[in-house]
C-alpha angles and dihedrals in degrees: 000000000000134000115258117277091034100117098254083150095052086043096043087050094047077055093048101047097044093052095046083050099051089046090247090131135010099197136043128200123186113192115200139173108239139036089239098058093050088074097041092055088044092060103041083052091055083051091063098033120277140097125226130173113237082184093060099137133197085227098067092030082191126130111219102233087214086077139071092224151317138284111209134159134246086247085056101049086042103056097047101016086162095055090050093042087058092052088047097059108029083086137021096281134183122206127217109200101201106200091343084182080089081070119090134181103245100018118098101248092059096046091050093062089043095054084033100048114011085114108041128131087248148346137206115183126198143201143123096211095049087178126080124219085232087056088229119147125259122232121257093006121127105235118191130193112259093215091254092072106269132123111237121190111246108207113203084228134025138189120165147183101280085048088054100040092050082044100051101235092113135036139238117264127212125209114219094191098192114201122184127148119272122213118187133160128232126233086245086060100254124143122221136174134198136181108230116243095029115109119277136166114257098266085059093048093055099049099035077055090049097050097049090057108054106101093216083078133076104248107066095045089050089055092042082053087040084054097041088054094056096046091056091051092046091051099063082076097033120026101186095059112136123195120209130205118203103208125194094231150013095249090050092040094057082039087058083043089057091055092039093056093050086060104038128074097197117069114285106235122208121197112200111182093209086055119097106235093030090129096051091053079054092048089041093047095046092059090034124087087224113150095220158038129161118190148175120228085322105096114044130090122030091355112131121220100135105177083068105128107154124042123179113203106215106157142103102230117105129172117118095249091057088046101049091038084058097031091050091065088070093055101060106126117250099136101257120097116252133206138196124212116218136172108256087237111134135017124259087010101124092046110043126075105051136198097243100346112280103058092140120171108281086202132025117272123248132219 
């Protein structure tokens, strides 16, 4: 387990290729959770040497023999685990299990590596948030009782935040935390009004949230020109700096493009999941010196952009695994501070759910 930014892909691919070299192993699989990803961890093999197919189909079932391995997916896996299973044993094969958090006992996904991989030569499994929102296990994954009752995954290796952070791999991340007071109307007709950040019942939460958000209002577009602001400011030293905004859904995230675009003077990218292309504007935005992209579940875990310097998190979504996956693409190390902009909504939001437990603030946060 190490906290995102680390380098897990440039370690997990010295392990491939020394085993594969020592004849340890003949065949590598990288399972990853997303198709994007397939292509990123195919060329960052090729950059160490080997040669892995992010094509590889269930359709074919067949391994090229031109290449050192596959990349496939957990859908993949999940959908034909037999099939998978047949590929991973008919030679020596290591595994690479990329955010295998993604796996869960009794989800499909989990209980298509276990059917898949339960016999492989051997198995190295990844992530930098090794817990799941559902709670569920992971396969292949120690767990050990805390002393109050509960099961805590044990990693045979960690290095977290604080590791990275005294090592230099990873920045320091500043947390910009924007109140404001939110106003909304009910369908019965009824006014209310609520000052962000002060503590509300959950029905409050979501609407004051709600209401932040909508980029009709006047919070969200003064943080985007907050944001803005401080990417400008960031990109005298470094010219090349890029700012992301995650958005809830596909209508708000072309609304935050609209106002980006007014303040920008480089082309505004949106990254939709459901979009075909989607991974080569990733790919586009992360060599150009472009100001801005704005996405939708595209851009989170794993996923390497590294000249982002300044994220907005406007979305809904908030378990601590959506919010350190997002938060851990500002942390990258390419020597320049980084800060996040969040809605002062609830208490204790911008600090808890940390990438490996022990992702603290590494500055103190402003109102």
């Amino acid at each position: 387990m190490a906290t995102p930014g680390a380098g897990k892909t440039t370690f997990a691919l010295r392990v491939a290729t020394e085993l594969k070299n020592n004849r340890t192993v003949d065949r590598v699989i990288v399972v990853v959770p997303t198709e994007h990803l397939k292509i990123q961890w195919s060329h960052a093999a090729a950059r160490a040497g080997l040669a892995l197919d992010p094509h590889f189909t269930n359709a074919n079932g067949v391994v090229n023999p031109q290449y050192d391995g596959i990349v496939v997916t957990y859908a993949q896996v999940a959908m034909h685990p037999y099939k998978h299973y047949a590929v991973a044993t008919a030679r020596r094969t290591l595994v690479i299990l990329d955010e295998i958090h993604h796996g869960g006992d009794a989800k499909s996904w989990g209980d298509g590596i276990r059917t898949a991989y339960a016999d492989v030569e051997r198995r190295l499994a990844l992530t930098g948030t090794p817990f799941r929102s559902d709670d569920a296990a992971i396969p292949f994954v120690r767990y050990e009782d805390d002393g109050e009752g509960y099961l805590k995954s044990k990693a045979d290796h960690t290095y977290g935040y604080s590791d990275a952070l005294a090592d230099g791999v990873v920045r320091p991340v500043v947390f910009l935390a924007y109140s404001g007071e939110a106003r909304w109307r009910t369908s019965a007709g009824e006014e209310y009004a609520a000052r962000l950040g002060e503590p509300l019942n959950a029905e409050q939460t979501a609407r004051a949230w709600k209401t932040a958000l909508d980029p009709r209002g006047d919070w969200i577009p003064a943080v985007l020109q907050a944001a803005h602001t401080r990417l400008l400011q960031l990109r005298k030293h470094m010219p090349d700096a890029g700012g992301l905004v995650i958005a809830t859904d596909k209508t708000t995230a072309r609304a935050y493009a609209k106002i980006l675009e007014k303040l920008s003077s480089t082309p505004v990218a949106v990254i939709l999941s459901d979009e075909e292309g989607a991974s080569d504007r990733i790919e586009e935005f992360s060599n150009s010196a472009d100001e801005w992209m704005v996405a939708v579940r595209m851009v989170s875990e794993g996923v390497d952009v590294p000249r982002l310097a300044v994220g907005v998190y406007a979305t809904s979504a908030s378990t601590p695994l959506f919010r350190t996956s997002h938060w851990s693409l500002c942390s990258i190390q390419n020597a320049r501070r980084d800060c996040i902009c969040v809605p002062t909504i609830r208490p204790g939001f911008v600090g808890s759910g940390s990438a490996s437990g022990n992702i603290a603030r590494s500055r103190p946060w402003k109102a």
